[in-house]
SEMI-601671 format. One record per residue: residue in one letter; z, y, x of N, C-alpha, C, O in turn. Coordinates in pm, 1 decimal. Each point is the difference from the previous one (the first is absolute). Layout:
<pts>
PT resn     n_zz     n_yy     n_xx    ca_zz    ca_yy    ca_xx     c_zz     c_yy     c_xx     o_zz     o_yy     o_xx
PT    a        Z        Y        X        Z        Y        X        Z        Y        X        Z        Y        X
...
</pts>
This chain:
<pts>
PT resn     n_zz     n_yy     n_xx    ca_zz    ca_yy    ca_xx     c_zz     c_yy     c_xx     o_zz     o_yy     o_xx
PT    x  -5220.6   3969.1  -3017.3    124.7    -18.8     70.0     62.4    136.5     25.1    -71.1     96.8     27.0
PT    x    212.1    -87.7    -36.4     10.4    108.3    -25.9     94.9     43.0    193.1     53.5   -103.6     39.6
PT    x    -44.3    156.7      5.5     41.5     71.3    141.0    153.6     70.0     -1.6      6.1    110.3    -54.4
PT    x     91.4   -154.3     98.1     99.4    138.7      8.6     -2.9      8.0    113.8    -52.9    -81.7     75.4
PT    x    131.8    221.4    -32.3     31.9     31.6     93.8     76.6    -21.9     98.8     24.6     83.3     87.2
PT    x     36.9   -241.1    -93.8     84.2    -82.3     85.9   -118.1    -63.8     99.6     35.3     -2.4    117.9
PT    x   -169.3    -49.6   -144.1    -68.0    -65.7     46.3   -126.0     76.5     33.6   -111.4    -36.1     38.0
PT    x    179.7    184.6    -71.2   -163.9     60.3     44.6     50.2    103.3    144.3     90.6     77.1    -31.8
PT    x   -120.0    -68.9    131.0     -6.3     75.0    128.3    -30.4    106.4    -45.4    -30.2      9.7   -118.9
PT    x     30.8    115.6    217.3     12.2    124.9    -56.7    -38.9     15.8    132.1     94.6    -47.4     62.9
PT    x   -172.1     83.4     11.4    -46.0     54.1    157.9    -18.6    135.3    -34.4    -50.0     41.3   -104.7
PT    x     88.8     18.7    189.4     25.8    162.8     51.6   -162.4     16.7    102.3    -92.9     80.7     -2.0
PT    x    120.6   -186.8     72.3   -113.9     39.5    123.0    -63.9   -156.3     19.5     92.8    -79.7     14.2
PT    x   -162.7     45.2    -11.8    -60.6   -144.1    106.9   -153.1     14.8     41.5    -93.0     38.6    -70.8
PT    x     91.0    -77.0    196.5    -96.4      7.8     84.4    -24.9   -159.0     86.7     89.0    -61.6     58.5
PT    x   -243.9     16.6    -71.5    -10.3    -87.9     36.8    -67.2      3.3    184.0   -113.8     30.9     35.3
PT    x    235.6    -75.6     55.7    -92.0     35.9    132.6   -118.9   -109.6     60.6    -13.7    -74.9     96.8
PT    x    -56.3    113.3   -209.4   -131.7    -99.6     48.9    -69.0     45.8    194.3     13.6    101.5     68.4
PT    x    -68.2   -204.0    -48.4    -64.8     26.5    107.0   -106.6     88.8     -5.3    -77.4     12.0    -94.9
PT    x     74.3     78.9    247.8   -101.8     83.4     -4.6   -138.3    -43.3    -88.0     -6.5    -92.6    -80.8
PT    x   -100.5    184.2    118.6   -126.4    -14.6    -32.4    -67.9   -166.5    147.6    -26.8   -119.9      7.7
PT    x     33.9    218.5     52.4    -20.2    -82.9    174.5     63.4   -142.0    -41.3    -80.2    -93.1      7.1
PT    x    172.3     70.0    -36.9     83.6    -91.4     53.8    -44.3   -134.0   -123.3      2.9   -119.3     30.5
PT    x    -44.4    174.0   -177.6    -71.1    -56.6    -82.5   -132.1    -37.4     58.7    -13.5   -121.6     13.6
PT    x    -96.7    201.8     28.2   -128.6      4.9     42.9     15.9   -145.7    153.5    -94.2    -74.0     28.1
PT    x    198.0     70.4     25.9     30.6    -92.5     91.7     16.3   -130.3    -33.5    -69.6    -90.3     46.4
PT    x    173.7     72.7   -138.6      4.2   -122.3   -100.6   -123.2    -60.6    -40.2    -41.6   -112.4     28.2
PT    x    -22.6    221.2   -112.9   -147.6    -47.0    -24.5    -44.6    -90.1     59.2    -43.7   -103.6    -50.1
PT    x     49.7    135.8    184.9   -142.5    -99.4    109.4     37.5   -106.0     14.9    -52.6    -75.6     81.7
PT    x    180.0     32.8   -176.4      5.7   -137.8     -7.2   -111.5    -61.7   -101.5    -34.1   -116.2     22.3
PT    x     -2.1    157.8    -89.1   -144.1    -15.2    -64.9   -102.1    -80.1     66.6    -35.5   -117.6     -7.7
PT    x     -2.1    224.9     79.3   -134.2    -26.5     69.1     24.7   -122.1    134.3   -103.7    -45.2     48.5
PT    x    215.4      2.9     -1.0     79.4    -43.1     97.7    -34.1   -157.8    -22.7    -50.9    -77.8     80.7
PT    x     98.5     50.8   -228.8     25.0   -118.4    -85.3   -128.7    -79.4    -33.1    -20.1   -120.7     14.0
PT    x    -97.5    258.0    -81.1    -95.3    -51.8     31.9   -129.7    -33.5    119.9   -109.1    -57.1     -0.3
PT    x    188.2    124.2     89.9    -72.1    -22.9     82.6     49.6   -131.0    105.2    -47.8    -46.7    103.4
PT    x    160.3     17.0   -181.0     54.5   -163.0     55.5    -82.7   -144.9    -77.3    -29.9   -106.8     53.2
PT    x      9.8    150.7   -190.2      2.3    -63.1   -104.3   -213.7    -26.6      0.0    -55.9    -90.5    -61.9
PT    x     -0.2    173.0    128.3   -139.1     15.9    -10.7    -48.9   -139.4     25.1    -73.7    -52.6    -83.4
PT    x    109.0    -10.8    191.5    -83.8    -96.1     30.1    -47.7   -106.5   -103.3   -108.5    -55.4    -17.8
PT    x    265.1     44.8    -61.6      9.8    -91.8    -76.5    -98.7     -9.9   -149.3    -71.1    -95.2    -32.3
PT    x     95.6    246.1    -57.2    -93.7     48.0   -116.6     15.3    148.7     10.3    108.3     55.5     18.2
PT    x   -192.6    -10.9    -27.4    -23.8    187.2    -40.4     49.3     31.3    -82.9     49.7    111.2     17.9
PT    x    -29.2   -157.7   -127.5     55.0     35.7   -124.9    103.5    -15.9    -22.6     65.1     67.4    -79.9
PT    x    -13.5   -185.8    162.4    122.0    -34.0      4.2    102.2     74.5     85.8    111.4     40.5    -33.0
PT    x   -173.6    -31.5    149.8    103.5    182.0     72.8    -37.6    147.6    -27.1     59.4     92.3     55.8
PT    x   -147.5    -76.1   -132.3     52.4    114.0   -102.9     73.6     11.9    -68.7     91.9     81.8      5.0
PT    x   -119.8   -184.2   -111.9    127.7     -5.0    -92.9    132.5     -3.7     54.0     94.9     60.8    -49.6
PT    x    -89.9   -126.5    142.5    135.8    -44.7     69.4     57.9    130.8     84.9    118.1     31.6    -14.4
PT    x   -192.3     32.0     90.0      4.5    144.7    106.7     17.2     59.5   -159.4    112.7    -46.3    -17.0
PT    x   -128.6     82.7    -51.1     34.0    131.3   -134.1    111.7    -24.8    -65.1     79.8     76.7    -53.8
PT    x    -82.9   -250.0     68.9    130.2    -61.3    -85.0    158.1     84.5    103.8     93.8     75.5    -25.7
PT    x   -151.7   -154.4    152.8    119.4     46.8    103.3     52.4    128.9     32.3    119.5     29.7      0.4
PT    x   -245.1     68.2     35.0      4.9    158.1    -15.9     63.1     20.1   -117.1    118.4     14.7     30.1
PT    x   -128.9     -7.0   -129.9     92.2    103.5   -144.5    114.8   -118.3     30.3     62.7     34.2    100.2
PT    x    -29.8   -120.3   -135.8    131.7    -50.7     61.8     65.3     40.8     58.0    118.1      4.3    -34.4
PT    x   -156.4     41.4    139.7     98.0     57.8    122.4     28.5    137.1      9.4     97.6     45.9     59.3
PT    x   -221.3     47.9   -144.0     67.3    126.9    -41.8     66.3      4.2    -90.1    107.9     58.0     12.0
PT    x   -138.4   -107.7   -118.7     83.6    -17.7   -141.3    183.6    -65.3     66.8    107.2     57.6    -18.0
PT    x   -125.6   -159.7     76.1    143.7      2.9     69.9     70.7     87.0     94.9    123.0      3.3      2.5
PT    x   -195.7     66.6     75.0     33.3    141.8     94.1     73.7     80.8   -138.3    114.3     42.3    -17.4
PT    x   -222.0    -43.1    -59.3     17.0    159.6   -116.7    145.6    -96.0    -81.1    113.8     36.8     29.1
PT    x   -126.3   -114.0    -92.7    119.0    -56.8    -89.3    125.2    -15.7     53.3     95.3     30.0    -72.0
PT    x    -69.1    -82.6    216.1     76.9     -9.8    127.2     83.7    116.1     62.7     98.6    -15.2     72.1
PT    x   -157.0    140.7   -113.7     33.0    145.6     51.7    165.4     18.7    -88.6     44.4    -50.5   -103.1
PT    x     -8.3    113.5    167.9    187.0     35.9    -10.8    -38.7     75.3    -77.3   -116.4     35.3     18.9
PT    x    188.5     25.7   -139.7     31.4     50.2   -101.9    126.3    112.5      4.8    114.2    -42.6    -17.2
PT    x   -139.0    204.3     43.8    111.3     87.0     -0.4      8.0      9.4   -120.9    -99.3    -19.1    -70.1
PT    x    268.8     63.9     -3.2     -4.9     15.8   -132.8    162.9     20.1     21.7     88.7    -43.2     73.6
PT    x   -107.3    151.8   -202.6    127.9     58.7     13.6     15.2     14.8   -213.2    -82.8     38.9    -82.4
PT    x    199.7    -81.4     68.7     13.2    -24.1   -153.2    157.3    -62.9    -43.1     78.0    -27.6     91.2
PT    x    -49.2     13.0   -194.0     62.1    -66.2    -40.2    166.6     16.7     97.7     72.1    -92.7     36.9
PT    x    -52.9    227.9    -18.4     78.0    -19.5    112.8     -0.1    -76.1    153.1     97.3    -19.7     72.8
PT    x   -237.1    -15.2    -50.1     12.1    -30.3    148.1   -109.1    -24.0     40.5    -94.4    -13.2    -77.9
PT    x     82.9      3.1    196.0    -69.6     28.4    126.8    -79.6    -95.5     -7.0     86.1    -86.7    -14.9
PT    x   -200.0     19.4     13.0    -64.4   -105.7    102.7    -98.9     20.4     30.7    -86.8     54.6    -68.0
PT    x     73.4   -111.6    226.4    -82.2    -12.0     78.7     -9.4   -171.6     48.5     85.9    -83.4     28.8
PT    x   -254.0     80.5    -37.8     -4.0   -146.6      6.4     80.0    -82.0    -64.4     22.2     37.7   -115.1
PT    x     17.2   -112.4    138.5    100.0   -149.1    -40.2    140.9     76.6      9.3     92.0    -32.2    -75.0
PT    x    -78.2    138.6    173.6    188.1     51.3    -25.5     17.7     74.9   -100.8   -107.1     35.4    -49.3
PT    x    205.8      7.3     -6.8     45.6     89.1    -95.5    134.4     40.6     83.3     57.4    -47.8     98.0
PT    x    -27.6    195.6   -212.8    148.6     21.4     29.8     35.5    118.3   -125.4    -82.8     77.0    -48.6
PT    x    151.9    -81.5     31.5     68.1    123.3   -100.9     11.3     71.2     26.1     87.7     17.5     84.6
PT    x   -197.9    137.2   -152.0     45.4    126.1     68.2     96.0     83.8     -5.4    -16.1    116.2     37.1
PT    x    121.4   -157.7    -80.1    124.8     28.4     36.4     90.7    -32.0    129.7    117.7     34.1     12.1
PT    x   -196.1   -108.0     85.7     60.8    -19.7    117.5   -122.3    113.1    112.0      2.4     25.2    120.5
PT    x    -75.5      8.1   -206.7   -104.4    100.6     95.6     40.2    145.0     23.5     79.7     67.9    -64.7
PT    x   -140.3    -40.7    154.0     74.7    174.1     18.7   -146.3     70.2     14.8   -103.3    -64.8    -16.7
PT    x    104.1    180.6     44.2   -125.8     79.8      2.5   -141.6    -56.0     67.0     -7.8     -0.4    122.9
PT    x   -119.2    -53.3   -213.4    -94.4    -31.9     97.4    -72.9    142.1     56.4      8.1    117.0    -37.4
PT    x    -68.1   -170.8    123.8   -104.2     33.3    129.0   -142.7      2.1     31.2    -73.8    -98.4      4.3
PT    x     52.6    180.6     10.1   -161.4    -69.9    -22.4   -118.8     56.3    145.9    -24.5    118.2     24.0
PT    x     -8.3   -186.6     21.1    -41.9    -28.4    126.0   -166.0     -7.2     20.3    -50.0   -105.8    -38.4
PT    x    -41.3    205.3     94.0   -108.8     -4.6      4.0    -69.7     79.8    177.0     29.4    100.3     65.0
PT    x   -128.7   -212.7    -48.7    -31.0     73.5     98.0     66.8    -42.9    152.9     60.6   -106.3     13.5
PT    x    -73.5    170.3     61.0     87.1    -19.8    136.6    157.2    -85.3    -10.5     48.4    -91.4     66.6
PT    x      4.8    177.2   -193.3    154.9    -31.5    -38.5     12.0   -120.4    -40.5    107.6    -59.1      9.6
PT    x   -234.5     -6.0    -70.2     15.7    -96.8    -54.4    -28.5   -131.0     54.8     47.1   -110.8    -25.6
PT    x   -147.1    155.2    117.9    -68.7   -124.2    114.7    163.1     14.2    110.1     41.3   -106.0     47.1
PT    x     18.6    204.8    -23.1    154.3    -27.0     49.1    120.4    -73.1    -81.9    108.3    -45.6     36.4
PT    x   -166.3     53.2   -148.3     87.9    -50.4    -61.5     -4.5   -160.7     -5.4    110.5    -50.8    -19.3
PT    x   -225.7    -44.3     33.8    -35.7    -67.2    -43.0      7.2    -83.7    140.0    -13.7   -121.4    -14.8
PT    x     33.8    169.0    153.0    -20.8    -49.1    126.3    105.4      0.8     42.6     82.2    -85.4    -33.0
PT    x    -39.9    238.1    167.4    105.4     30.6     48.8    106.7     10.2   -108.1     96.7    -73.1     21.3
PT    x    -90.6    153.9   -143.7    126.7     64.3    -86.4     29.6   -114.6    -74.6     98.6     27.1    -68.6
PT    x   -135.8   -142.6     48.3      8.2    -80.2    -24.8    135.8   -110.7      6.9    -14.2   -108.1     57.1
PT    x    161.7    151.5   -128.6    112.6    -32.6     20.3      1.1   -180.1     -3.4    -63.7    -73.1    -75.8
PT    x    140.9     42.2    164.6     52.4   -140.9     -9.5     62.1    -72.0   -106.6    -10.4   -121.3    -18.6
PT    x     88.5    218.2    -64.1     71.0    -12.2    -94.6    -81.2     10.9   -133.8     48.6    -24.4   -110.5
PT    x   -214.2     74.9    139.5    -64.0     12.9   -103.8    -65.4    -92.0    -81.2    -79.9    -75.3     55.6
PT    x    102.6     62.6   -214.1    -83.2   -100.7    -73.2   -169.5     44.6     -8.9    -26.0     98.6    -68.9
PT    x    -68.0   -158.2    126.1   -151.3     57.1    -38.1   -120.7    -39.6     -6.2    -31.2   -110.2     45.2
PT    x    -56.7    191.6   -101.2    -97.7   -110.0    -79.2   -115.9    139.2      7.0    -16.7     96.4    -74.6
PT    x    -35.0   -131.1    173.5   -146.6     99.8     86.6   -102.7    -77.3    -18.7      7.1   -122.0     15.2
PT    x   -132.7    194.7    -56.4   -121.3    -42.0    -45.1    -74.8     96.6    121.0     10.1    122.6     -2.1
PT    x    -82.5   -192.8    102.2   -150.4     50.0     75.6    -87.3     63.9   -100.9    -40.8    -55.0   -102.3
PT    x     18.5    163.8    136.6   -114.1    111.9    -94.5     70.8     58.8   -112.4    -69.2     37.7    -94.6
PT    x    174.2    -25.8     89.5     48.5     56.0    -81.9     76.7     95.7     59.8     95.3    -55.4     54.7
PT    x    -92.3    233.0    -32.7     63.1     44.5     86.0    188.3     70.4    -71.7     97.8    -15.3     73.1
PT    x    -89.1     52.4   -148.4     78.3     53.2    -89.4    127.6   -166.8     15.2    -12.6   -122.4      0.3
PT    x    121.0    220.9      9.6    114.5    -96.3     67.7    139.6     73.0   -103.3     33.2    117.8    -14.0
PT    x     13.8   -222.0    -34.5    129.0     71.1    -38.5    112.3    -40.0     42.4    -19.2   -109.9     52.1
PT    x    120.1    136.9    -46.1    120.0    -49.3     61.7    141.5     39.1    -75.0      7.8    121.3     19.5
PT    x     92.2   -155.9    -84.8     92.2     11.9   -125.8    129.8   -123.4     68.4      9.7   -122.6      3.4
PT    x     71.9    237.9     42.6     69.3    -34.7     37.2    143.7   -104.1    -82.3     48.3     69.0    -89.8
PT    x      2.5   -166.6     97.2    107.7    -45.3    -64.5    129.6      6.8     26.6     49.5    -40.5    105.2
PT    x     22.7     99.5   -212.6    142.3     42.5    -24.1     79.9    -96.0      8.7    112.7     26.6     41.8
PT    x   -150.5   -191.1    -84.3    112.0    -76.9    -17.1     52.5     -9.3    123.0    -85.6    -15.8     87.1
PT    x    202.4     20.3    -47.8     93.2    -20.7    137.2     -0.1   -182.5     -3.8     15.1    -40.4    115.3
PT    x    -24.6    -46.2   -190.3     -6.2   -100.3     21.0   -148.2   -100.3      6.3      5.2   -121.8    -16.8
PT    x   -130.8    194.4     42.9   -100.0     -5.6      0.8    -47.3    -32.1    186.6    -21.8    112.4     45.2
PT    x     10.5   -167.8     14.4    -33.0     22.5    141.0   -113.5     53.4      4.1    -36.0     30.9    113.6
PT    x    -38.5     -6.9   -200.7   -168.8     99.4     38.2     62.8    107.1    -61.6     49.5     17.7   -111.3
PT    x    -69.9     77.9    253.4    -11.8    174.6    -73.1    -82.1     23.6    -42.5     14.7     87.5    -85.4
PT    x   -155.2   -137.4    104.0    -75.6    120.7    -89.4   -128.4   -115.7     -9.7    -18.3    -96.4     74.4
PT    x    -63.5    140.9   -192.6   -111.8    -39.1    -48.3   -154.0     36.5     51.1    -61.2     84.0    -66.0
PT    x      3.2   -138.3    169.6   -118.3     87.2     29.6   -141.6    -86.1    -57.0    -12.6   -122.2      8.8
PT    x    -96.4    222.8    -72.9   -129.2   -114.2    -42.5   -102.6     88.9    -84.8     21.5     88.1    -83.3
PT    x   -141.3   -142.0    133.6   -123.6     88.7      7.8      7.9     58.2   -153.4     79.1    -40.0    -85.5
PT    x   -176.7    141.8     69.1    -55.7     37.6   -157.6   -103.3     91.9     10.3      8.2     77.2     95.6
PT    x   -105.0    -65.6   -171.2   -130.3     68.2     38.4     44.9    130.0    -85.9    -81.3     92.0      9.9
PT    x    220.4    -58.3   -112.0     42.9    105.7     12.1    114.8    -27.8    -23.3     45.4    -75.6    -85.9
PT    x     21.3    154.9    185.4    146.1    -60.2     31.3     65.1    103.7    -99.6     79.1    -42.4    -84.3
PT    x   -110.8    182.6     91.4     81.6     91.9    -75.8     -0.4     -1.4   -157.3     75.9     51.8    -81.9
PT    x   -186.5   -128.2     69.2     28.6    -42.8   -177.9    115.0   -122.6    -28.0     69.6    -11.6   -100.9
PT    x    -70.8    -67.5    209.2    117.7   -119.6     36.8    137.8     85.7      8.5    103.0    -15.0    -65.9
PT    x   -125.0     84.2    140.1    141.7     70.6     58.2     52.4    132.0   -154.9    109.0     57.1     -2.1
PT    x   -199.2    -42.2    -87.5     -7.4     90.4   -111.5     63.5   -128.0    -74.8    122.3     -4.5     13.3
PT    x   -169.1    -83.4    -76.6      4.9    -88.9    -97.0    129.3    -56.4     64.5     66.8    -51.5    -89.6
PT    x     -8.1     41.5    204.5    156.4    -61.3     33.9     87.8    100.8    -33.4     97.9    -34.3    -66.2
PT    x   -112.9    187.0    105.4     53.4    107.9    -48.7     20.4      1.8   -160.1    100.4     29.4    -64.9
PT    x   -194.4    -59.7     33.8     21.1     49.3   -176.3     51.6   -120.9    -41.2     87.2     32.6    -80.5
PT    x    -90.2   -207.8     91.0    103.4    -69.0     -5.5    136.8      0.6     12.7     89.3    -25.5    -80.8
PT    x    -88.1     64.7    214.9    159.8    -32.8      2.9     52.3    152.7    -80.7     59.9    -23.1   -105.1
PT    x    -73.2    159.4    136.6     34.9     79.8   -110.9     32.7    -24.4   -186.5     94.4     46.0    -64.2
PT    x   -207.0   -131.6     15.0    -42.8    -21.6   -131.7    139.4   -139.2    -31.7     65.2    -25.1   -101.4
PT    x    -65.6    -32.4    227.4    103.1   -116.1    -11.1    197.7     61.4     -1.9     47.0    100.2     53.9
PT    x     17.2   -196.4   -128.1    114.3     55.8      0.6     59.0   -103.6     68.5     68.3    -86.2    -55.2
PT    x    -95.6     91.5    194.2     44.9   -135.4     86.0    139.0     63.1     49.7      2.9    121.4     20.2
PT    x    103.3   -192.6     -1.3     95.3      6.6     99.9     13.9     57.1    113.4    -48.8    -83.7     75.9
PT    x     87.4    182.4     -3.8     28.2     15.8    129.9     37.0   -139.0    123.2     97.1    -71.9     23.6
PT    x   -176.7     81.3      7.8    -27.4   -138.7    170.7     91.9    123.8    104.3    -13.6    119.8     24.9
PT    x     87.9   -204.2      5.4    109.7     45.3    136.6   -138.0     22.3    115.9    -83.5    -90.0      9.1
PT    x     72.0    206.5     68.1    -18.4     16.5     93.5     60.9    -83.3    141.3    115.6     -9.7     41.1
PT    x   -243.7    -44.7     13.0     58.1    -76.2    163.5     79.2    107.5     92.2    -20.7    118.2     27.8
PT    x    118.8   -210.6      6.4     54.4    143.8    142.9    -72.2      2.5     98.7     22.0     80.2     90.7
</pts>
C-alpha cells in the first residue's frame, strides 16, 4: 500500500503524559485487591482474575494519558487542538514558577490540562482576539523541547498574521 503525504502526520514533538511511576505502582493493587475478594470462591480463579484486572487498569491509565504534540501546523494537547498561528511566544515553567503557575497564577480565562507528578508547565499565550481563552497552560516532563518545537513551527510555517487582542 502505498502512503502520501496527505494522510501521513508529520509531528515535530509528541509526548505521552503517562502517569507517574507511584501512581502506576497504585493502580496495581488493584490486583491483589480482586484477588483477595475472589479467594474464597477458587485460588486460581482470583489470580487469574487479580492479574487480569491489575494490567487492565494500568494498560488503561498508560493508553488513557493525554498526548502533547505539536506538527502539522498545530498544537494539541489532549482532545483540544488549535493552530499555531493563533499562538504567540511559549513559556516554559519549572519548579516554584511552575507549581505557581498551576495553582495561584493560574488565569480564569485559561484553557488547561495539568498532570500530578509531572513538574515542567508550559503556558503559550493566544493571539486570536476572538478566542475567549488567553492563554494555553499544561504539564510536560520537558517543556522547553515543547516550547522549541512550537518556535521552530510557527517560524518554518508561512501562516498569516492573527490581529493582536487590545
Amino acid at each position: 500500500m502505498h502512503t502520501t503525504s496527505a494522510n501521513t502526520r508529520a509531528a515535530a514533538y509528541r509526548e505521552r503524559l503517562s502517569p507517574s511511576l507511584w501512581a502506576l505502582v497504585s493502580a496495581a493493587m488493584c490486583a491483589p485487591m480482586v484477588a483477595l475478594v475472589l479467594t474464597p470462591f477458587d485460588a486460581t480463579v482470583a489470580l487469574v482474575a487479580g492479574a487480569a484486572v491489575g494490567v487492565a487498569v494500568v494498560a488503561a491509565l498508560v493508553a488513557l494519558s493525554p498526548v502533547v504534540e505539536v506538527g502539522d501546523g498545530m498544537l494539541r494537547v489532549g482532545r483540544a487542538r488549535i493552530e499555531l498561528r493563533y499562538l504567540g511566544t511559549p513559556e516554559t515553567l519549572t519548579g516554584d514558577d511552575a507549581r505557581h503557575a498551576r495553582g495561584p497564577g493560574l488565569g480564569r480565562h485559561s484553557w488547561h490540562l495539568l498532570r500530578g507528578g509531572i513538574d515542567g508547565v508550559v503556558r503559550v499565550p493566544i493571539r486570536d482576539a476572538d478566542d475567549p481563552v488567553t492563554m494555553w497552560v499544561f504539564s510536560s516532563r520537558t517543556p522547553e523541547r515543547v516550547a522549541a518545537a512550537i518556535r521552530r513551527a510557527q517560524a518554518g510555517s508561512a501562516a498569516e498574521p492573527v490581529p493582536s487582542a487590545p
